[in-house]
N, C-alpha and C positions, 0 to 999 in steps of 0.2 A: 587448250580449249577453255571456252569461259561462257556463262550468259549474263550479259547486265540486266539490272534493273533498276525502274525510275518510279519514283516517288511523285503523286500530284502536288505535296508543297514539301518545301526544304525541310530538315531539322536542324538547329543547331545542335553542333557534335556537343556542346554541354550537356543538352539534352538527353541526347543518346545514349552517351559512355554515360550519365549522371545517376546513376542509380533507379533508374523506373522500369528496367527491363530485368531487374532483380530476382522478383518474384516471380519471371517466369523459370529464371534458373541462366539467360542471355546474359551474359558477360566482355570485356575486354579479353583476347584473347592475349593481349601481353606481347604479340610479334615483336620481332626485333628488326623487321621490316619496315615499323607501322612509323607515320611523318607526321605533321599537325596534319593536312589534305587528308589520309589515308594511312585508317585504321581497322581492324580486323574483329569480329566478333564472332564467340562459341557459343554453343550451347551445352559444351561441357561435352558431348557425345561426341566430339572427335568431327563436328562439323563445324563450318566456319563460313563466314560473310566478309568479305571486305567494302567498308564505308569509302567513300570519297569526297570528298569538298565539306569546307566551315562557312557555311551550313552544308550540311551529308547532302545531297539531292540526285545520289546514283549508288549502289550497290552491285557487286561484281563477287558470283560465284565462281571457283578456280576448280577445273576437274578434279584433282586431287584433294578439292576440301568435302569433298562429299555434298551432303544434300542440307542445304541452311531453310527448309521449307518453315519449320518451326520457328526458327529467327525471325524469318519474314512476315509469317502470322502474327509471330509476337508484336513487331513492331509495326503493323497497320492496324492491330485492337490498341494496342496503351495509346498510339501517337495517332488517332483516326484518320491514317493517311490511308488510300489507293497506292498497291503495288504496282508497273505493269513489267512483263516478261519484253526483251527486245524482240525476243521470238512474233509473240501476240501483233508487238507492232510492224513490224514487214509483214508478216501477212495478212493485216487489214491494208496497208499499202498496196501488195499485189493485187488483193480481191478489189479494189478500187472501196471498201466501207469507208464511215467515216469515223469512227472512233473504235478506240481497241479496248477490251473488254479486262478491266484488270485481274491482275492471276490472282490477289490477294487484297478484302477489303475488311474494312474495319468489323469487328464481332462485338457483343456486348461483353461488360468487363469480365473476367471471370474471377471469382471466387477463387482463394487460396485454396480448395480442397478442390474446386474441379482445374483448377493448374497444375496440380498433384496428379490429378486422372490425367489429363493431358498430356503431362513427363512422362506418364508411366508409358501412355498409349504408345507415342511416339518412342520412347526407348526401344518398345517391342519394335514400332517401325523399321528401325534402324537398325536392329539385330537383326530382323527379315533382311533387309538390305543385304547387310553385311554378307550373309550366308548365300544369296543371291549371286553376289559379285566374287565370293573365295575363289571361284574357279579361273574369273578373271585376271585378277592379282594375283594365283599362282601363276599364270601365264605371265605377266610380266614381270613376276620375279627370276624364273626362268630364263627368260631373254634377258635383262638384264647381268643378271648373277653371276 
C-alpha cells in the first residue's frame, strides 16, 4: 500500500539531494534500491519518502516507511512548492470540484532554533506514533514469526 504525491513544479534531484534540506535534519536515505529516477529520503526518525523523476515531480510513501509528513513540509517551505495527496485529488474528482486543495504548502523560513523545536516537536510525534501502532506490529510479528 502507498500514497503518491505531486508537486506543482519539478525539482531537480540536484536540488533536492543538494544539501538545502540539511538543516531540517531531511537527508538521502542511502537505499540500495535508489536509481538516477528514484531516490529515497529520511528524516533520520525511521521515516522515509521515495523521490521519483530528474526532475523529482512525484513522491511516494510505502506503508512500511512510516509517516514522511515532516519531509514533505520540509520540502514545500525550502523549495515553495505545493504538495497535493493523490487522495485530495480523486475526491475532488468524484465531488465534481475543481481544484484540489494541497496537503502541504509553503511556510515561512524557519529559523535554526525553531527547526530545533520543530525536530523536537515532531520526534514526540512519532514516538506518539510508535506507541500507537506497537500493538499493531505485534500483530504482525506474530503472524508472521
Amino acid at each position: 500500500m502507498s500514497t503518491d504525491y505531486y508537486i506543482d513544479e519539478p525539482i531537480p534531484v540536484s536540488d533536492l539531494f543538494g544539501g538545502r534540506l540539511d538543516k531540517y535534519g531531511v537527508r538521502d536515505a542511502e537505499s540500495l534500491n535508489a536509481t538516477d529516477n528514484s531516490k529515497c529520503l529520511t528524516d533520520g526518525l525511521n521515516n522515509y519518502l521515495w523521490t521519483h523523476g530528474n526532475p523529482v515531480d512525484c513522491f511516494t510513501q510505502y506503508l512500511p516507511n512510516r509517516y514522511p509528513s515532516f519531509i514533505l513540509q520540509s520540502i514545500a517551505t525550502e523549495f515553495g512548492v505545493e504538495i497535493y495527496s493523490e487522495h485530495e485529488i480523486v475526491d475532488v474528482a468524484k465531488e465534481g470540484e475543481e481544484a484540489p486543495k494541497p496537503s502541504y504548502i509553503p511556510g515561512d523560513k524557519p529559523t535554526s532554533e525553531e527547526i530545533a523545536q520543530l525536530r523536537a516537536d515532531w520526534r514526540k510525534e512519532c514516538e506518539a506514533f510508535d506507541r500507537e501502532m506497537e500493538p499493531l506490529w505485534a500483530q504482525e510479528r506474530e503472524a508472521t514469526g
